[in-house]
C-alpha distance (Angstrom), angle and dihedral (degrees) to the residues before:
residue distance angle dihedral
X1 . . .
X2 4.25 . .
X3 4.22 81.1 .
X4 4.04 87.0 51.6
X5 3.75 103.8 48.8
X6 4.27 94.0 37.4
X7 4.00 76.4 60.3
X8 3.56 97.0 62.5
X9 3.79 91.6 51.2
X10 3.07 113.1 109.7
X11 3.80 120.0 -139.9
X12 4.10 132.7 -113.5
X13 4.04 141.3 -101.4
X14 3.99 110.0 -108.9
X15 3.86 102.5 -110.1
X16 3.74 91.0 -151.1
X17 4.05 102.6 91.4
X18 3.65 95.0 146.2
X19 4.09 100.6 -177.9
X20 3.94 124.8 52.4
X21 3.49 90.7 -76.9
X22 3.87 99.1 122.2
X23 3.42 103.3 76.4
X24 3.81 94.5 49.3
X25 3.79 96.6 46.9
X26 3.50 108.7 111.2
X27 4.06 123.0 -136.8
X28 3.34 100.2 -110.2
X29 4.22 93.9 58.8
X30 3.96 95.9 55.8
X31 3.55 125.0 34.4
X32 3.72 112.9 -153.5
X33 4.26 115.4 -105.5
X34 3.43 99.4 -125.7
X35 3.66 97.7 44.3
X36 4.16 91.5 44.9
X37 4.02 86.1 49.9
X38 3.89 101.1 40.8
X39 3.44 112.5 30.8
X40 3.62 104.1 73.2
X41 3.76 99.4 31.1
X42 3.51 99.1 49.8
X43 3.51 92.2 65.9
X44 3.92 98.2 41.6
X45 4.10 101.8 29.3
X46 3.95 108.1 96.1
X47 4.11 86.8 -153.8
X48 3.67 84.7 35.5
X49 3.94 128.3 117.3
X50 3.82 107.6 -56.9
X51 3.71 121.1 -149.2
X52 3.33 92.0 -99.7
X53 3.75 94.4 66.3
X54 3.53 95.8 61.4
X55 3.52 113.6 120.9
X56 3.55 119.1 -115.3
X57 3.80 118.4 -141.8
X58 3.93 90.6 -115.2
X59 3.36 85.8 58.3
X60 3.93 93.8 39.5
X61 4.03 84.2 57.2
X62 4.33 95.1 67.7
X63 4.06 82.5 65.7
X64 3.73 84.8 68.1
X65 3.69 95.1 54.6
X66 4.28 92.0 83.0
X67 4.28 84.5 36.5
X68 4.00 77.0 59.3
X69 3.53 99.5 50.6
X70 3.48 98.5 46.5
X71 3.92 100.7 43.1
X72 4.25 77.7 54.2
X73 3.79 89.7 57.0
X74 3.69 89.8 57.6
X75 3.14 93.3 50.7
X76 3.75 93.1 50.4
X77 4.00 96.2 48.1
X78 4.08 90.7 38.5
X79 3.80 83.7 -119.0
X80 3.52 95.3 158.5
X81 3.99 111.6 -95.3
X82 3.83 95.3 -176.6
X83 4.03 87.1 86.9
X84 3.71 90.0 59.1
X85 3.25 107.5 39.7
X86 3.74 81.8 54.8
X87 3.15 101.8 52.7
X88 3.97 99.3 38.2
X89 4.02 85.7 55.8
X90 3.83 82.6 53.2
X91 3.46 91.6 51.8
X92 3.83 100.5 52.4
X93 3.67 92.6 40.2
X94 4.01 95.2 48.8
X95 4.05 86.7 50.8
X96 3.30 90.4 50.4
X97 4.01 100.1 58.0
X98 3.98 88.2 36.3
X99 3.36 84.9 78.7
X100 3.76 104.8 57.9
X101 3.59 90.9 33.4
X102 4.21 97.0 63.5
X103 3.71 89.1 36.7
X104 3.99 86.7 60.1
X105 3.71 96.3 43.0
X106 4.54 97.0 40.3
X107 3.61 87.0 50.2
X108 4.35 99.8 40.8
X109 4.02 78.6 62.7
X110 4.06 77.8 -163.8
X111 3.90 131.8 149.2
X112 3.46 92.2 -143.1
X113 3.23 98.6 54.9
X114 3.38 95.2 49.3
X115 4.07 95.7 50.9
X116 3.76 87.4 43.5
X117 4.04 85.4 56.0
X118 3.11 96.1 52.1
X119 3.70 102.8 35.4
X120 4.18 92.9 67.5
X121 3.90 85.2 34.1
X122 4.16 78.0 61.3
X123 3.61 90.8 38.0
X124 4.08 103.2 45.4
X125 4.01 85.2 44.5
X126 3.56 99.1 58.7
X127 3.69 89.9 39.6
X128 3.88 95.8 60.3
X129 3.77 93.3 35.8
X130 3.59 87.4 77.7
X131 3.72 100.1 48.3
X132 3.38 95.3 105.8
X133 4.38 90.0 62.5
X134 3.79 86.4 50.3
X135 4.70 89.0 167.1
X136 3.67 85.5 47.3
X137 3.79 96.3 39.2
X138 4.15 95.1 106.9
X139 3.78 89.4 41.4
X140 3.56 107.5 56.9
X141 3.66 101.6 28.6
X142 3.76 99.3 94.8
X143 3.90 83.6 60.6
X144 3.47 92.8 48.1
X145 3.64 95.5 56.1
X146 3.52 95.1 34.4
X147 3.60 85.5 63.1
X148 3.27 104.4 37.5
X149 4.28 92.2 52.4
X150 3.90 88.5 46.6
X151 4.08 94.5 42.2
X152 4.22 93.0 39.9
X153 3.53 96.0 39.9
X154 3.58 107.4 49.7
X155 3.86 85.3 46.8
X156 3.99 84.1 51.5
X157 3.69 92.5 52.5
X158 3.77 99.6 46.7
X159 4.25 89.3 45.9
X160 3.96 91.3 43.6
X161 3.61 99.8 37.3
X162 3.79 106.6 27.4
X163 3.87 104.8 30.6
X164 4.16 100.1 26.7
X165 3.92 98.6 21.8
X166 3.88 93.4 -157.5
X167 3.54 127.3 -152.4
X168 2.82 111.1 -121.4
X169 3.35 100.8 21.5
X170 3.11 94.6 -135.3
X171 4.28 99.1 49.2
X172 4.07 102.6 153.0
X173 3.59 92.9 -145.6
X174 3.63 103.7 68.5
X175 4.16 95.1 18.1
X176 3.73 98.8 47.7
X177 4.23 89.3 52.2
X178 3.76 95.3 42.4
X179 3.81 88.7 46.0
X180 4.03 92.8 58.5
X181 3.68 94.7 48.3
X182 3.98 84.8 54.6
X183 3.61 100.3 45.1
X184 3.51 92.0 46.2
X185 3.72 102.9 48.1
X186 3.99 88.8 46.6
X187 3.78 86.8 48.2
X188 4.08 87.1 58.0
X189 3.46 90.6 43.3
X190 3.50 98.2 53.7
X191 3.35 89.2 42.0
X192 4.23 95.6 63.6
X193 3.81 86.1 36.5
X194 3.83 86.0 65.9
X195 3.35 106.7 36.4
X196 3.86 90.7 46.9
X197 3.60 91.0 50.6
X198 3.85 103.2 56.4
X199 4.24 90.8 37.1
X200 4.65 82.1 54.4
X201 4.28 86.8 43.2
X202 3.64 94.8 44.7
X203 3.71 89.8 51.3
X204 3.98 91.9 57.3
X205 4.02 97.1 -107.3
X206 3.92 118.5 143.1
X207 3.77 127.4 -101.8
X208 3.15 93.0 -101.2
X209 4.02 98.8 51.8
X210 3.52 93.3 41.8
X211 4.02 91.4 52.9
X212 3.30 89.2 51.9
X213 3.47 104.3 50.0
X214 4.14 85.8 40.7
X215 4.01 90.3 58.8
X216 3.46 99.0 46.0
X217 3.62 93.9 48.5
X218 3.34 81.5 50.0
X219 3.91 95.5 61.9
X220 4.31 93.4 39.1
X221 4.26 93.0 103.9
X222 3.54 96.6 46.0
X223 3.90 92.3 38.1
X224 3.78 86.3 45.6
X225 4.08 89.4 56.3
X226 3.63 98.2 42.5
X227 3.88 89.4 59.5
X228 4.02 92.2 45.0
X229 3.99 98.4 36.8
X230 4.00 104.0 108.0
X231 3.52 89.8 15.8
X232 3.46 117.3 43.4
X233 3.44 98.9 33.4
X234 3.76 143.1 -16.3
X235 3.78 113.3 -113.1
X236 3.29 127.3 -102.5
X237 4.19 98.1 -128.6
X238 4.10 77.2 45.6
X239 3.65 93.2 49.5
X240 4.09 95.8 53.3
X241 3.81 93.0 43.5
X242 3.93 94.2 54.9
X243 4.16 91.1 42.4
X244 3.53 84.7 50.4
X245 3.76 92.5 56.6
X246 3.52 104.5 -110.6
X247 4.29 114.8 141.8
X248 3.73 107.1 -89.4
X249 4.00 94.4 -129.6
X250 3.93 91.3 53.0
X251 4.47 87.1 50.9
X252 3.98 85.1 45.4
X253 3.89 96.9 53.1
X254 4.12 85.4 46.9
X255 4.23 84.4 52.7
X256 3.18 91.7 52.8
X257 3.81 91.7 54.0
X258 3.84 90.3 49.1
X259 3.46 92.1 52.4
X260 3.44 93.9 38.0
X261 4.21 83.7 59.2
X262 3.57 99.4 41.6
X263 3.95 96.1 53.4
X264 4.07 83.8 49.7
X265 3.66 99.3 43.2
X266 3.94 92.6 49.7
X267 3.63 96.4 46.1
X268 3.98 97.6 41.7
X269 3.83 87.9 45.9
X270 4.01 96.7 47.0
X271 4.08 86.9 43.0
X272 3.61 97.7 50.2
X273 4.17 88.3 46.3
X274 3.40 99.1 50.7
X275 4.23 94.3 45.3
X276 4.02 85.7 44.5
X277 3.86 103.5 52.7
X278 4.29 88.0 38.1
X279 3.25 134.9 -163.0
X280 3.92 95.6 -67.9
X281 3.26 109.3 38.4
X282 4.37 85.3 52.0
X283 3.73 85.4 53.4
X284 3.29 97.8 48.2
X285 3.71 103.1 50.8
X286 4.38 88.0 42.5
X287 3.34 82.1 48.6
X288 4.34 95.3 53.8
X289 3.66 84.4 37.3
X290 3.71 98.3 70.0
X291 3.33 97.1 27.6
X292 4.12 87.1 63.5
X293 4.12 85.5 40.9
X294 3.85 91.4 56.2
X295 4.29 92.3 47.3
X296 4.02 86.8 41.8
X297 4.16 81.7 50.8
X298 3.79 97.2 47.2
């Protein structure tokens, strides 16, 4: 029965999203921890959340009271509070639709629903990988996508068909979840690879050097959380399942297939970018890039 309900859990965003990608990621790429861990076991979990645990939105206020403080501080030092504001507002609104918009999808029980899900999840993630080469946005993001479809999915099919064995393949509840935590730590990871790359090429190192560099930069969050998981801190999909009252070994041995997924997704993803856009084509476009920056500067 502990096997069953850690099954329905559903899994956690990657925290580390190193560029400004946050406030550009669109709901549908990243499903919120808390929500992915709680919502379906606290229904289903016998030592799960009970209604009574709920938190009631007068309670849900007092986690404003440190959001307070610290938009004040800005304030204070003139440290620009626009940016949070914004993206707190974002936040608030984003959880809000969640909501409605995995209630529609769990209960449609469709296939098309699900592909369509997951195709703009694809779609958006690719898209905002690539904000950080804004000139060679248009260029590159077939690559990105390419990669980042080949790189997440395979990783999806091996975690949802190997590992979980849904049925149906297909069941929105556990593949829609897993497929956001994917998407969006390929999106990151794509992300570094890129920016890396052009910062090594523009500083007159080889293709070979400058991949390098541009893949393991790519791999630093994930790397980062596999040394502090355990240690550090406790994860956040690890967190829910244990409040929720499932056994502690049975939520560790469904960490260590998250982790296990984000390491793969990341590097598959970065790998596949940086052999897709090659050596020329990456050139080429830093190459336009500055060129335009120097006429813009004259």
């Amino acid at each position: 029965m502990a096997t069953e309900v850690a099954i329905e859990v559903a899994i956690e965003v990657p925290i580390e999203v190193p560029i400004e990608v946050p406030i550009e990621v669109p709901i549908v790429i990243a499903l919120p921890t808390t929500l992915a861990s709680f919502g379906r076991l606290g229904l289903k979990g016998a030592a799960g959340l009970a209604a009574a645990d709920v938190i009631s939105l007068t309670r849900l206020s007092i986690s404003l009271i440190p959001v307070v403080l610290v938009l004040g501080i800005l304030v204070r030092w003139q440290a620009g509070v626009a940016t949070s504001i914004y993206a707190l507002a974002r936040m608030l609104i984003q959880l809000l639709l969640i909501g409605f918009v995995l209630h529609f999808i769990f209960e449609s029980q469709q296939l098309w629903t699900v592909l369509l899900t997951l195709t703009v999840m694809a779609a958006a993630a690719g898209w905002i990988s690539l904000r950080v080469a804004t000139q060679c946005r248009r260029q590159l993001v077939k690559f990105a996508l390419a990669a980042i479809v080949c790189g997440g999915g395979l990783t999806l099919v091996v975690v949802t068909q190997g590992v979980l064995q849904l049925s149906p393949w297909y069941l929105p509840q556990k593949l829609i979840p897993l497929a956001g935590m994917i998407f969006s730590n390929c999106m990151t990871a794509v992300s570094l690879a890129v920016d890396r790359l052009t910062v090594e090429l523009r500083g007159g190192q080889s293709w070979t050097t400058a991949r390098q560099a541009a893949f393991r930069a790519s791999l630093i969050p994930i790397t980062n959380s596999l040394f502090a998981v355990g240690l550090v801190a406790i994860p956040g999909m690890m967190t829910g399942q244990v409040l929720s009252g499932v056994d502690p070994a049975v939520a560790a041995r469904y960490q260590i297939m998250v982790m296990c997924m984000a390491f793969g997704s990341a590097g598959l993803s970065s790998a596949l970018f940086l052999q897709l856009a090659g050596e020329q084509n990456l050139r080429q476009l830093t190459a336009e890039h500055d060129s335009q920056a120097n006429r813009n500067a004259g």
